[in-house]
NUDREN-118945 format. One record per residue: x, y, z of N, C-alpha, C in turn; residue in one letter. Coordinates in pm, whole numbers, plus 50000, padded with zeros to 5 digits. Layout:
N
NODE    n_u    n_v    n_w   ca_u   ca_v   ca_w    c_u    c_v    c_w  aa
NODE      X      Y      Z      X      Y      Z      X      Y      Z   a
...
This chain:
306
NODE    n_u    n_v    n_w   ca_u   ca_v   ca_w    c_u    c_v    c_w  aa
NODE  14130  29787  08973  14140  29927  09019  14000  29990  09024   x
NODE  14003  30025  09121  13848  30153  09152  13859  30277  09031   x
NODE  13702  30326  08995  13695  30440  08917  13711  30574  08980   x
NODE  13789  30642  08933  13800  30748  09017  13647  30825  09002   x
NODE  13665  30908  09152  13520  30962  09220  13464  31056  09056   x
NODE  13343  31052  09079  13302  31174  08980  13233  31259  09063   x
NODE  13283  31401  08998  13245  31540  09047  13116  31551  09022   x
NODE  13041  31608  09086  12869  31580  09078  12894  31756  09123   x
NODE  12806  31838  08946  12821  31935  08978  12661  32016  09021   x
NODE  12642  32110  09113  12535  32185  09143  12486  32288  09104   x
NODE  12375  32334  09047  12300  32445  08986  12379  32581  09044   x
NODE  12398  32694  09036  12409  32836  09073  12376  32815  09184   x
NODE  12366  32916  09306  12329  32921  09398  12228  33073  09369   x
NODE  12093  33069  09401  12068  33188  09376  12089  33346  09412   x
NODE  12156  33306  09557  12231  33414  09611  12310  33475  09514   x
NODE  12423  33447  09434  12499  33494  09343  12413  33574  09252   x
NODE  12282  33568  09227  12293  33652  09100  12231  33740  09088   x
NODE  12244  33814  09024  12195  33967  09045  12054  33995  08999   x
NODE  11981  34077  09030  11875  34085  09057  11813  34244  08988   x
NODE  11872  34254  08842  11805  34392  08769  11666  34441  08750   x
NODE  11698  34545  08809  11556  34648  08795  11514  34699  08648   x
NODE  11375  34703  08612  11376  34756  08508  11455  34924  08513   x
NODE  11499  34925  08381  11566  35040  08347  11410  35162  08349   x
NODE  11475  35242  08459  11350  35410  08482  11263  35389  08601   x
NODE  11282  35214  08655  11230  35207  08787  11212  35283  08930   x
NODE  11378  35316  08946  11400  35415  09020  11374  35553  09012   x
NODE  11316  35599  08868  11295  35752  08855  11135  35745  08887   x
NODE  11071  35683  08911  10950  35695  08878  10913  35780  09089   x
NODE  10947  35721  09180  10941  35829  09281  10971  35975  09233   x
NODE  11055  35972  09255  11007  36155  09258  11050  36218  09119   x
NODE  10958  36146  09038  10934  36214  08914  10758  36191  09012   x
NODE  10692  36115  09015  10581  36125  09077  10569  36243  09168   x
NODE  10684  36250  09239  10684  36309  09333  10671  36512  09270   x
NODE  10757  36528  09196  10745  36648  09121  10632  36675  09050   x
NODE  10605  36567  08984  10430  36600  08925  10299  36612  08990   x
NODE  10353  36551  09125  10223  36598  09223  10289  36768  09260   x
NODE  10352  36770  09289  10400  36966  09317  10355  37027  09237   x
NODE  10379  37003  09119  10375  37116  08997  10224  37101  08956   x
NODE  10177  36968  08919  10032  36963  08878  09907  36971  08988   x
NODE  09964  36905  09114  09853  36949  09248  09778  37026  09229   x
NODE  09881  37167  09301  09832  37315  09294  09768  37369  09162   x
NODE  09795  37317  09025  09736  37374  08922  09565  37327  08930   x
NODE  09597  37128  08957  09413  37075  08939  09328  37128  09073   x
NODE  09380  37225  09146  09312  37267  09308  09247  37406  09249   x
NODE  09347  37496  09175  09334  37580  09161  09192  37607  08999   x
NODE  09215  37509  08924  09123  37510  08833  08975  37441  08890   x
NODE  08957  37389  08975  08862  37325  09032  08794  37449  09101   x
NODE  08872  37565  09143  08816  37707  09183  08789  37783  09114   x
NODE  08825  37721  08973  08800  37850  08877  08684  37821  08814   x
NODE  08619  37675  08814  08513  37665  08764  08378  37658  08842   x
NODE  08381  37659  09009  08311  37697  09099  08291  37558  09146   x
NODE  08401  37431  09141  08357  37325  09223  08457  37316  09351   x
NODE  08443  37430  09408  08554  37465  09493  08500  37579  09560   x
NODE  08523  37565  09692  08486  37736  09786  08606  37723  09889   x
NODE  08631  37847  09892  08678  37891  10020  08612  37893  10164   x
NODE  08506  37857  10138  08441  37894  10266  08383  37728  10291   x
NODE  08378  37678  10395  08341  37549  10416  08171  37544  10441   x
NODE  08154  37384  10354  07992  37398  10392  07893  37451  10255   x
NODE  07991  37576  10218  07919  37602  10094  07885  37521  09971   x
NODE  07752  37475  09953  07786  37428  09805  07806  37476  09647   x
NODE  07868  37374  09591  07927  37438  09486  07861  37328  09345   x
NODE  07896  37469  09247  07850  37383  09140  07924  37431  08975   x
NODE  07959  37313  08868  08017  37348  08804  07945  37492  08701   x
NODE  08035  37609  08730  07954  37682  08642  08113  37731  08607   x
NODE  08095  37806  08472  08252  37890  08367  08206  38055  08370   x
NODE  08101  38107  08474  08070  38235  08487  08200  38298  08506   x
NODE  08287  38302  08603  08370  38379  08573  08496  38377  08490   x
NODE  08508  38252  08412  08598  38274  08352  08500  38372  08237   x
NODE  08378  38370  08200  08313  38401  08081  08345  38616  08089   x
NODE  08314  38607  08230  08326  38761  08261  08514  38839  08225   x
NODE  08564  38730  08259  08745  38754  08212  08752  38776  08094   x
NODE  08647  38669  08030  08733  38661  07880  08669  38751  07775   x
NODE  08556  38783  07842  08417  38818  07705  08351  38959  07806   x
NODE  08386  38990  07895  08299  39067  07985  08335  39248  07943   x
NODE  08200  39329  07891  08298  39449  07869  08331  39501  07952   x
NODE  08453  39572  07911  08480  39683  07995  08550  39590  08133   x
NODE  08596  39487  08125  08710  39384  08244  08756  39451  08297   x
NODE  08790  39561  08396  08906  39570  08470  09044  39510  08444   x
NODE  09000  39369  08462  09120  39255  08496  09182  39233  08343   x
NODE  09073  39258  08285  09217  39221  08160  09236  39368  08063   x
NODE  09225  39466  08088  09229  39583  08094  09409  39563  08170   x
NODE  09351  39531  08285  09508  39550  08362  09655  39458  08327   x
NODE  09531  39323  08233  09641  39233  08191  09739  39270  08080   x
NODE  09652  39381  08000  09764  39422  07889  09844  39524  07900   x
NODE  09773  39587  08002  09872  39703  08063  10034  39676  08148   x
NODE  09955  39561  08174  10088  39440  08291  10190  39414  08174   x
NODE  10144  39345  08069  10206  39297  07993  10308  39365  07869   x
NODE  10231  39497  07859  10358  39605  07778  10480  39619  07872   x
NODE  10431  39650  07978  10540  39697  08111  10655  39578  08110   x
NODE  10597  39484  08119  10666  39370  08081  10766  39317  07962   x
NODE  10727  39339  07840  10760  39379  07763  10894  39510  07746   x
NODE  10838  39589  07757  10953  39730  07770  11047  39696  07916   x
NODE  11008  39640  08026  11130  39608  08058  11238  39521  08076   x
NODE  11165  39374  08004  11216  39303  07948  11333  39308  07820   x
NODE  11271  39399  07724  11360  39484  07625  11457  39551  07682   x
NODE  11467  39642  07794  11565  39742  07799  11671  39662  07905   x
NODE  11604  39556  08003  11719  39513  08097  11808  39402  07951   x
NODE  11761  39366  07862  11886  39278  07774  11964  39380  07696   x
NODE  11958  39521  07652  11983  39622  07591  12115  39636  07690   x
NODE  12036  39656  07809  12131  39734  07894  12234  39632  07940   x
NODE  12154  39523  07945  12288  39400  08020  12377  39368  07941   x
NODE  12367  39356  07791  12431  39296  07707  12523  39348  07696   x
NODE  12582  39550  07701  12774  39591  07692  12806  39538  07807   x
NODE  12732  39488  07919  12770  39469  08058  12874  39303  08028   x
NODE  12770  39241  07940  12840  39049  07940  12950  39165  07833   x
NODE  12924  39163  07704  13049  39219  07594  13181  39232  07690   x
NODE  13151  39334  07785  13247  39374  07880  13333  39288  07890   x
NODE  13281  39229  08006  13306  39101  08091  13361  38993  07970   x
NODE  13356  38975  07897  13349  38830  07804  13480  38894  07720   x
NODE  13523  38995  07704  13617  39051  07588  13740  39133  07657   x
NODE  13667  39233  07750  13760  39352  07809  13818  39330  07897   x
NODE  13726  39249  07975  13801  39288  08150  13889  39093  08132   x
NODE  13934  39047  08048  13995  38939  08038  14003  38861  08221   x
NODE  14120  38862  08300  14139  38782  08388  14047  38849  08525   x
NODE  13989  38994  08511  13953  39033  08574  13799  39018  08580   x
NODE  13721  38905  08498  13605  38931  08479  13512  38894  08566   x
NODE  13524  38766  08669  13481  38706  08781  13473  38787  08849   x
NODE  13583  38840  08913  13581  38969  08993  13448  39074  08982   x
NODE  13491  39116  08883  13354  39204  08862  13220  39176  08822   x
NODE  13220  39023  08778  13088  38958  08778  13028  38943  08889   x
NODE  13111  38923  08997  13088  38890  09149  13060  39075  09203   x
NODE  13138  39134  09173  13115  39276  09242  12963  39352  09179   x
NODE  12934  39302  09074  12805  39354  08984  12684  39252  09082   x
NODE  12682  39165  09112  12645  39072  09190  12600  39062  09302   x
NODE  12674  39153  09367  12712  39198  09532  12554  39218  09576   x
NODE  12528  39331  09523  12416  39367  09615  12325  39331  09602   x
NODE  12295  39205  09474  12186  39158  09498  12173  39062  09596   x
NODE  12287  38980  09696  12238  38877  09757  12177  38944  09896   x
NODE  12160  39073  09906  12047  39091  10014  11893  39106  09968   x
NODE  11832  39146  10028  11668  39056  10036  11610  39187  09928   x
NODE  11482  39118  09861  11449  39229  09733  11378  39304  09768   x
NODE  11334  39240  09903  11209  39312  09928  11283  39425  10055   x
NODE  11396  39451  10038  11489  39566  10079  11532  39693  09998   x
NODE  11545  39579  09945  11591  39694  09811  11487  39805  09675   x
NODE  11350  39716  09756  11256  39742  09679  11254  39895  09755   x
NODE  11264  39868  09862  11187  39982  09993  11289  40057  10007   x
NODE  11421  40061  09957  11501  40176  09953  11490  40210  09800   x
NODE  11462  40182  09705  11393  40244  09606  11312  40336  09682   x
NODE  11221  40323  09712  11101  40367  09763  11117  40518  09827   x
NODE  11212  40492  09910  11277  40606  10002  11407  40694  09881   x
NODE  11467  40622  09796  11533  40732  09646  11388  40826  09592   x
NODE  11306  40783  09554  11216  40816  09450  11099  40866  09503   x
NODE  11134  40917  09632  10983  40952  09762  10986  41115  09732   x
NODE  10883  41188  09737  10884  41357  09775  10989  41360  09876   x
NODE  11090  41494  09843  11212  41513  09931  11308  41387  09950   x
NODE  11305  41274  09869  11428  41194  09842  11539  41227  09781   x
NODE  11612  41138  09754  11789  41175  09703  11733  41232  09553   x
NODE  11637  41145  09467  11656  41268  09348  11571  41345  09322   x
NODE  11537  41371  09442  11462  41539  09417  11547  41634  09508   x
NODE  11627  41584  09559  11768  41671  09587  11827  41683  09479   x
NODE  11867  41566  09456  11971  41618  09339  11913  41744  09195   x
NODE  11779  41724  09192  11693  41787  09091  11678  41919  09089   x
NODE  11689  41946  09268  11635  42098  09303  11762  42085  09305   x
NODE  11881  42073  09335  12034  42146  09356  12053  42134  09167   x
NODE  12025  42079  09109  12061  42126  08942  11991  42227  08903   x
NODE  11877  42247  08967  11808  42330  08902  11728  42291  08827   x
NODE  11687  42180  08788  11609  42072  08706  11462  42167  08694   x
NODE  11405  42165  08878  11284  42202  08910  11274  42297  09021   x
NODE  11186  42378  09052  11229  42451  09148  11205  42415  09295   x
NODE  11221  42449  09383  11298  42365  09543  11149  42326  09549   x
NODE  11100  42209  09631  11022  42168  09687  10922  42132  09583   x
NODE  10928  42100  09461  10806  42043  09345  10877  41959  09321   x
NODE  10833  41844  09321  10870  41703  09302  10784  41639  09143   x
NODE  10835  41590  09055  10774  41536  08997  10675  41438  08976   x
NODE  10551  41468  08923  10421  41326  08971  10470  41186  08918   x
NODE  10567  41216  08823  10600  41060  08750  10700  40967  08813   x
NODE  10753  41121  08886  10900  40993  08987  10835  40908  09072   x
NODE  10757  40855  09165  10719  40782  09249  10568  40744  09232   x
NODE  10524  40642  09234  10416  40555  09257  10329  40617  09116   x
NODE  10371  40515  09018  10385  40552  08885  10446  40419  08796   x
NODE  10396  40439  08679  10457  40289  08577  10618  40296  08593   x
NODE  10629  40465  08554  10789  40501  08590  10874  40405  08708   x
NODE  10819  40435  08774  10883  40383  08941  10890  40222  08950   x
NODE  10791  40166  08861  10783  40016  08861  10855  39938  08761   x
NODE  10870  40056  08687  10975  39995  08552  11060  39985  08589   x
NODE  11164  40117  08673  11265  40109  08714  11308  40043  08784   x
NODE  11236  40032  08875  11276  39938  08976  11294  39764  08936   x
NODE  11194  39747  08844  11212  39569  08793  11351  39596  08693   x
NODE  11359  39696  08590  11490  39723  08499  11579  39689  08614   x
NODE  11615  39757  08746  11716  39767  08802  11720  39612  08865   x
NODE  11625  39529  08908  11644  39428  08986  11696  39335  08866   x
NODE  11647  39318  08699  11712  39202  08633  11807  39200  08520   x
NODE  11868  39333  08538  11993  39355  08463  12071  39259  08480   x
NODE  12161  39225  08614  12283  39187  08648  12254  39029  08605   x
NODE  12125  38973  08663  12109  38861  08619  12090  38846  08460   x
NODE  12036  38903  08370  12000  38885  08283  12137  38867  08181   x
NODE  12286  38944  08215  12394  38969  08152  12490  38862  08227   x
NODE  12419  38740  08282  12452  38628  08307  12443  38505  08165   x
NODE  12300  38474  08135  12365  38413  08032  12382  38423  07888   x
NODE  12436  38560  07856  12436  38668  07776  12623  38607  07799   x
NODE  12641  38658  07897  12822  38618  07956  12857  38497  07880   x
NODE  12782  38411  07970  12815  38257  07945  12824  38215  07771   x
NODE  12748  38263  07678  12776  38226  07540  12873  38304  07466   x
NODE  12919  38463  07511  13022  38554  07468  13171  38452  07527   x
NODE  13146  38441  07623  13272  38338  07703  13340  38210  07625   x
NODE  13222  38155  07566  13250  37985  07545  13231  38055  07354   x
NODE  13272  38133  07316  13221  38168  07166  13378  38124  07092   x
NODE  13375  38104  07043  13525  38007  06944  13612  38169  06922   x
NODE  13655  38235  06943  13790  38346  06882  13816  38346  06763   x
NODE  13817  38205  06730  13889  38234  06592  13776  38207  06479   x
NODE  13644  38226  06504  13549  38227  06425  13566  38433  06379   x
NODE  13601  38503  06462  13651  38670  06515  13759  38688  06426   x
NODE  13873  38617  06408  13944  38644  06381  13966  38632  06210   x
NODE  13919  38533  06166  13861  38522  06037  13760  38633  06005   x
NODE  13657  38674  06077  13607  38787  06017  13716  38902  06030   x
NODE  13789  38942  06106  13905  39000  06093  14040  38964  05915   x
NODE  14023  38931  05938  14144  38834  05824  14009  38866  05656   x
NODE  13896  38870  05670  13864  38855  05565  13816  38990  05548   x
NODE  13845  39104  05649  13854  39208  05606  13707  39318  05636   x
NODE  13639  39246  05741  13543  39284  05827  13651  39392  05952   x
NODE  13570  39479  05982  13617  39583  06108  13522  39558  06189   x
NODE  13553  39602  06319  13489  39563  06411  13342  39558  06419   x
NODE  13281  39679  06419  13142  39683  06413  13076  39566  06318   x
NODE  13102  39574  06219  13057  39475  06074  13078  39347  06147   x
NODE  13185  39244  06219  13245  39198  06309  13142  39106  06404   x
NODE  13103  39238  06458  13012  39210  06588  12860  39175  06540   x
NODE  12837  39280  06443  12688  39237  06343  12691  39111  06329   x
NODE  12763  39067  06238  12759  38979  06135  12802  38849  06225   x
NODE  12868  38825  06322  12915  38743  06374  12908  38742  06525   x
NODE  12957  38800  06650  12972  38795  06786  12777  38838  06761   x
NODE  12710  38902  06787  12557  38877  06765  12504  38810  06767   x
NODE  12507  38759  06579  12454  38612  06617  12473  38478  06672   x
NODE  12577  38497  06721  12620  38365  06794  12594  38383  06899   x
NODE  12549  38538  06958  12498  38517  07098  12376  38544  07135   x
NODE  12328  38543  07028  12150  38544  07025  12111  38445  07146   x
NODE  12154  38273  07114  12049  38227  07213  12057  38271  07332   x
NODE  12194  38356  07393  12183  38401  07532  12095  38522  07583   x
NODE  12103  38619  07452  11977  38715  07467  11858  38681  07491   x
NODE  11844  38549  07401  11642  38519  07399  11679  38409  07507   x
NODE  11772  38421  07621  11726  38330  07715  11726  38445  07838   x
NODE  11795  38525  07845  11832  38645  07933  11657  38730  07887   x
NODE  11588  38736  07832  11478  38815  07753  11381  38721  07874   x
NODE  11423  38604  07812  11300  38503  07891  11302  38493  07994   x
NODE  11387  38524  08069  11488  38498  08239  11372  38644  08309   x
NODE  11408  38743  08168  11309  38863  08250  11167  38826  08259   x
NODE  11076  38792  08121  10966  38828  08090  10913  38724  08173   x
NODE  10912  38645  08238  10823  38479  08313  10829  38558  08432   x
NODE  10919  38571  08497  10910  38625  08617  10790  38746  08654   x
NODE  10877  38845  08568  10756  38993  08596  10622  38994  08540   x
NODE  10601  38863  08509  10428  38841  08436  10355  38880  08590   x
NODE  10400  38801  08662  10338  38769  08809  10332  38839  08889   x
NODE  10480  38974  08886  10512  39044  08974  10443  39185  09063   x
NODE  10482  39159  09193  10318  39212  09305  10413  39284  09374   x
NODE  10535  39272  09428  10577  39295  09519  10630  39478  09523   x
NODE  10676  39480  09375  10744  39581  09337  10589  39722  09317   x
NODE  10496  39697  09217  10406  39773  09223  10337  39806  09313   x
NODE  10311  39687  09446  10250  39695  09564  10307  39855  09652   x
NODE  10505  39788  09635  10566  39948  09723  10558  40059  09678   x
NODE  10624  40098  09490  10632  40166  09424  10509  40235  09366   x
NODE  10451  40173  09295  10388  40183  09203  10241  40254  09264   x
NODE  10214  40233  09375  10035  40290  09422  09964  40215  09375   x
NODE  09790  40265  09486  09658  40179  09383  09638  40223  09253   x
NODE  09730  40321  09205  09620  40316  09066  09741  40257  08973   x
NODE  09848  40173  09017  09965  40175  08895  09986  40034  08931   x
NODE  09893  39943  08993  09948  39790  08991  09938  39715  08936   x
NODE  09971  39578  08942  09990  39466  08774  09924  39353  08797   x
NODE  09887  39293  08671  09793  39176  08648  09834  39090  08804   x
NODE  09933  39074  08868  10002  38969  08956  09937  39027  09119   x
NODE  09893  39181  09135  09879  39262  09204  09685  39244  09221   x
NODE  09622  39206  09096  09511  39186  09113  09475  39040  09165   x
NODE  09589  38942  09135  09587  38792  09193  09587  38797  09331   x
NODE  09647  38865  09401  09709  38889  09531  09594  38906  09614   x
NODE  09532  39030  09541  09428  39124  09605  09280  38997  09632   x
NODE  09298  38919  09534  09175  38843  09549  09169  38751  09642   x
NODE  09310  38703  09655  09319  38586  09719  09332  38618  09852   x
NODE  09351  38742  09881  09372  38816  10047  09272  38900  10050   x
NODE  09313  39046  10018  09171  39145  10028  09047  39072  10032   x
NODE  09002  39050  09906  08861  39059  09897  08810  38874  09889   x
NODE  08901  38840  09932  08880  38670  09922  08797  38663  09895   x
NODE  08805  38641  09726  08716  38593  09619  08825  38491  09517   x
NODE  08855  38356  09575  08978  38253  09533  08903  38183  09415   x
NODE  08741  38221  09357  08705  38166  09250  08754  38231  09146   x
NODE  08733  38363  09148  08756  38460  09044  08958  38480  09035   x
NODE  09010  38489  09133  09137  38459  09143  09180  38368  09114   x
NODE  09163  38245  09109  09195  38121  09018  09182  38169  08887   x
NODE  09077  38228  08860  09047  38239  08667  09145  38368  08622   x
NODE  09220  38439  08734  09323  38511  08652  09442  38424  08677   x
NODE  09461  38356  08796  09632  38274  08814  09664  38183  08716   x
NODE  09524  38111  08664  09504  37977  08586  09495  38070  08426   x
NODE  09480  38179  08424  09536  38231  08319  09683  38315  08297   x
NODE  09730  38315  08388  09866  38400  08369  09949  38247  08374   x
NODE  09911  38169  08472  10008  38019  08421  09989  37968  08219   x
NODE  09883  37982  08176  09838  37971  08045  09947  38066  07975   x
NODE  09908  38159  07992  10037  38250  07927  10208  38220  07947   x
NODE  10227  38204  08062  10357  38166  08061  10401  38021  08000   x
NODE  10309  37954  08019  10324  37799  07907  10384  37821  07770   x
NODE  10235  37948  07735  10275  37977  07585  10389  38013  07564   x
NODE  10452  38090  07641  10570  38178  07635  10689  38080  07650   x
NODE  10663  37977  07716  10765  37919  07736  10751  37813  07620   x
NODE  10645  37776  07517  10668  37676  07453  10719  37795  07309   x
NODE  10688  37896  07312  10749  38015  07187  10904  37977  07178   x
NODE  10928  38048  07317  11106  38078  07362  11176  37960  07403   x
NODE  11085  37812  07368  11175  37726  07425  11280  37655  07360   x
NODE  11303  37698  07208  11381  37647  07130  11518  37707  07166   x
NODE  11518  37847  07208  11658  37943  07247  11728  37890  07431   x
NODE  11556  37883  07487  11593  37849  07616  11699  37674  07586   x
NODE  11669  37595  07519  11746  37478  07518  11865  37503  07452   x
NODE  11890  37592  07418  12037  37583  07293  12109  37554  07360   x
NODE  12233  37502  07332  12340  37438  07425  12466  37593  07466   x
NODE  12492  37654  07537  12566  37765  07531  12707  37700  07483   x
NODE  12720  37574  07572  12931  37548  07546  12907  37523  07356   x
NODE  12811  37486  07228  12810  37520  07113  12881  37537  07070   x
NODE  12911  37695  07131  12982  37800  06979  13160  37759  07051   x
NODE  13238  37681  07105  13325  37674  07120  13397  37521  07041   x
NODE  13507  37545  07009  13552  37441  06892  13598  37392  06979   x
NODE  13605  37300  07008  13701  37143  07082  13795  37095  06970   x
């Protein structure tokens, strides 16, 4: 009898097998890609601030720190004169839009139960038209012979036709107007941690014989702190910079650190000396953001028990 055949077996075929990428391979595009955006414009802009950079072609340049030396050490600065003046404003209306937003989330998060979307969306409304609209009908409320210097002379406030110097183109006028633009947002994620907050953490202070106020201290507060110091921060980064609002409102003698960036880089195109304030207001907001960044990360869904 013959041996039966033997199976003669063959290696894998290499087609079959798979072919793994290192793990983070694929992130590395546009994580590259984001760090050229974000860091580009910063190494362009510091390269102007130390004078190896001109605006004007042809010119040569050479490394000198003259004007940052005049920013930082120079008496009598203008520019940073205007930076701390920028920066209270900032401050105070940073403070009063979380003051003011915060019965706004309470509201919303406790009172208006099934109805709260609704009116989150109706509080909402008018901001999705353009700011730089709304800036300029400010402008036209708060003008000599506007709506409240009607309303002022019909109370009797003041007598007909004297308008007050503080209502228009004024710190007044610039406060208000940024207070009014970051309320609604700011009692956004103020909302979001009153929303997702456990009840029956409330109800135990209830049960153990806390009343409301004591209640809200001791408990709904602090649990919604991180949404305040993120709603605080939501204000203060933004209006470090802000040009647009003092530019309409505010006049030449009432504009902000962000208003002298502007001016340099257009008016009087001088983009050396304008780098050494942009490349310092980015410095500041770093700081600010590495202060506030422990609240900015808190997790909001947290305070809710699963």
């Amino acid at each position: 009898m013959s041996a039966p055949p033997q199976t003669v077996s063959h290696p894998a075929s290499p087609r079959g097998r798979r072919v793994r990428l290192p793990r983070g391979l694929l992130t590395l595009p546009p994580t590259a890609y984001v760090i050229a955006l974000l860091l580009g414009p910063i190494v362009l802009i510091a390269l102007y601030s130390v004078n190896l950079r001109s605006q004007y072609p042809g010119v040569p340049t050479t490394f000198s720190t003259s004007n940052w030396h005049d920013f930082l050490f120079g008496s009598n600065n203008p520019f940073r004169d205007r930076f701390k003046s920028s920066m209270i404003i900032t401050l105070i209306v940073s403070l009063g839009a979380v003051i003011a937003a915060y019965p706004v989330a309470y509201y919303l998060a406790f009172v208006a139960r099934h109805r709260r979307y609704t009116l989150l969306l109706l509080i909402l409304a008018p901001f999705f038209t353009s700011y730089l609209l709304r800036v300029i009908a400010w402008r036209i409320i708060l003008s000599n012979n506007g709506v409240v210097d009607w309303v002022i002379w019909h109370l009797h406030i003041e007598p007909y036709g004297h308008s007050p110097s503080w209502l228009i183109y004024s710190y007044f006028s610039v406060g208000l107007v940024l207070f009014y633009t970051w309320v609604p947002f700011v009692a956004l994620p103020i909302f979001v941690v009153l929303e997702n907050m456990d009840r029956r953490v409330l109800e135990a202070a209830h049960d153990l014989g806390a009343n409301g106020f004591s209640a809200f201290l001791r408990v709904t507060f602090p649990l919604s702190f991180s949404g305040v110091m993120a709603g605080f921060v939501f204000v203060l980064i933004p209006t470090t910079g802000e040009f647009i609002a003092p530019l309409l409102v505010g006049g030449p003698d009432n504009y902000m650190f962000g208003n002298a960036i502007q001016s340099l880089f257009s008016n009087s195109a001088d983009w050396n000396y304008g780098s050494v304030l942009a490349l310092w207001l980015v410095f500041v907001v770093v700081i600010l953001m590495i202060v506030f960044g422990r609240w900015l990360s808190a997790d909001t869904q947290g305070t809710r028990t699963r």
